[in-house]
N, C-alpha and C positions, 0 to 999 in steps of 0.2 A: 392389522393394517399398518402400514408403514410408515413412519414419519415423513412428510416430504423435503424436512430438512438434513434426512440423510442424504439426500441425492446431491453429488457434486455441483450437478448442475444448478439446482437448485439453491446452494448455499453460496450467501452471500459472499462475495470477493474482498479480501483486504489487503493492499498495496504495502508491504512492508518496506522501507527506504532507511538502509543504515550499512554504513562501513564496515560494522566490526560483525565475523559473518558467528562469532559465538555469540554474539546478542541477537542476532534474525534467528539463531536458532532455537535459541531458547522463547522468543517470544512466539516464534511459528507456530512450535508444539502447543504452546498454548491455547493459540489461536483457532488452530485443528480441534483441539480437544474439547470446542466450547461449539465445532459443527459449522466452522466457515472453512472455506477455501483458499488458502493463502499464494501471495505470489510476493516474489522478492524482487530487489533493486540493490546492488552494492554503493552504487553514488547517487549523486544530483542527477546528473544529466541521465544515464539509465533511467532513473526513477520519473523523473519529468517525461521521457518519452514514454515508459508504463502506462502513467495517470491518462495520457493524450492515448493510446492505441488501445488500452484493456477498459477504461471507465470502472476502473474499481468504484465496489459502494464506500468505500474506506479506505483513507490515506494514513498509516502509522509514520512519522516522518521521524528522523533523528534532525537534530537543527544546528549539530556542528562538527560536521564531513570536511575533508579538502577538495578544493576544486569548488565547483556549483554549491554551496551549503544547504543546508534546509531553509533556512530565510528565505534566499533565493528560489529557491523551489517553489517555495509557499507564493509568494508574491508573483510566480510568474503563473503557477496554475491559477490564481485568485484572479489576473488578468486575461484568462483566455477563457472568451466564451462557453468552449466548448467543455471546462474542467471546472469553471468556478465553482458550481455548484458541489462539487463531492468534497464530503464533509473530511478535513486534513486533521490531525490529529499530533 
C-alpha cells in the first residue's frame, strides 16, 4: 500500500522566501527529501504574494533581503486575515 504522503498532492506545501537562490536550493532538497512540496520566492514582495495566492502550510522566511525584508513580510502576513494563521518560520 502506498504511503499517502508520497503523493504530491498530498504533501504538505512549504513557501521558501530567500534571496540567495544557493540557499533555496540547498534547503529545498531538503525539504523534498523529508516528502513535502516546495515552492519558492526570490524576495519580499514575490513571497508576500505566494503566502496570499498558494496558502502554503509553511512559511521558511530569510529576514534580511533588499527591498520588502522579511520583517516586513512577516508583519504584513501576521496582519491580513487571510494568511495570519500559517505558521511563518
Amino acid at each position: 500500500m502506498a504511503d499517502p504522503l508520497d503523493s504530491e498532492e498530498d504533501a504538505s506545501c512549504v513557501l521558501l522566501i530567500d534571496d540567495d537562490e544557493q540557499v533555496r536550493q540547498l534547503i529545498s532538497e531538503q525539504i523534498q527529501m523529508l516528502g513535502h512540496r516546495v515552492i519558492e520566492a526570490e524576495n519580499g514582495i514575490e513571497g508576500l504574494a505566494r503566502i496570499r495566492r498558494d496558502s502554503p502550510d509553511l512559511v521558511l522566511l530569510d529576514l534580511e533581503m533588499p527591498g520588502l525584508d522579511g520583517r516586513d513580510v512577516l508583519s504584513r502576513a501576521k496582519k491580513d486575515v487571510r494568511t495570519r494563521d500559517i505558521p511563518i518560520v
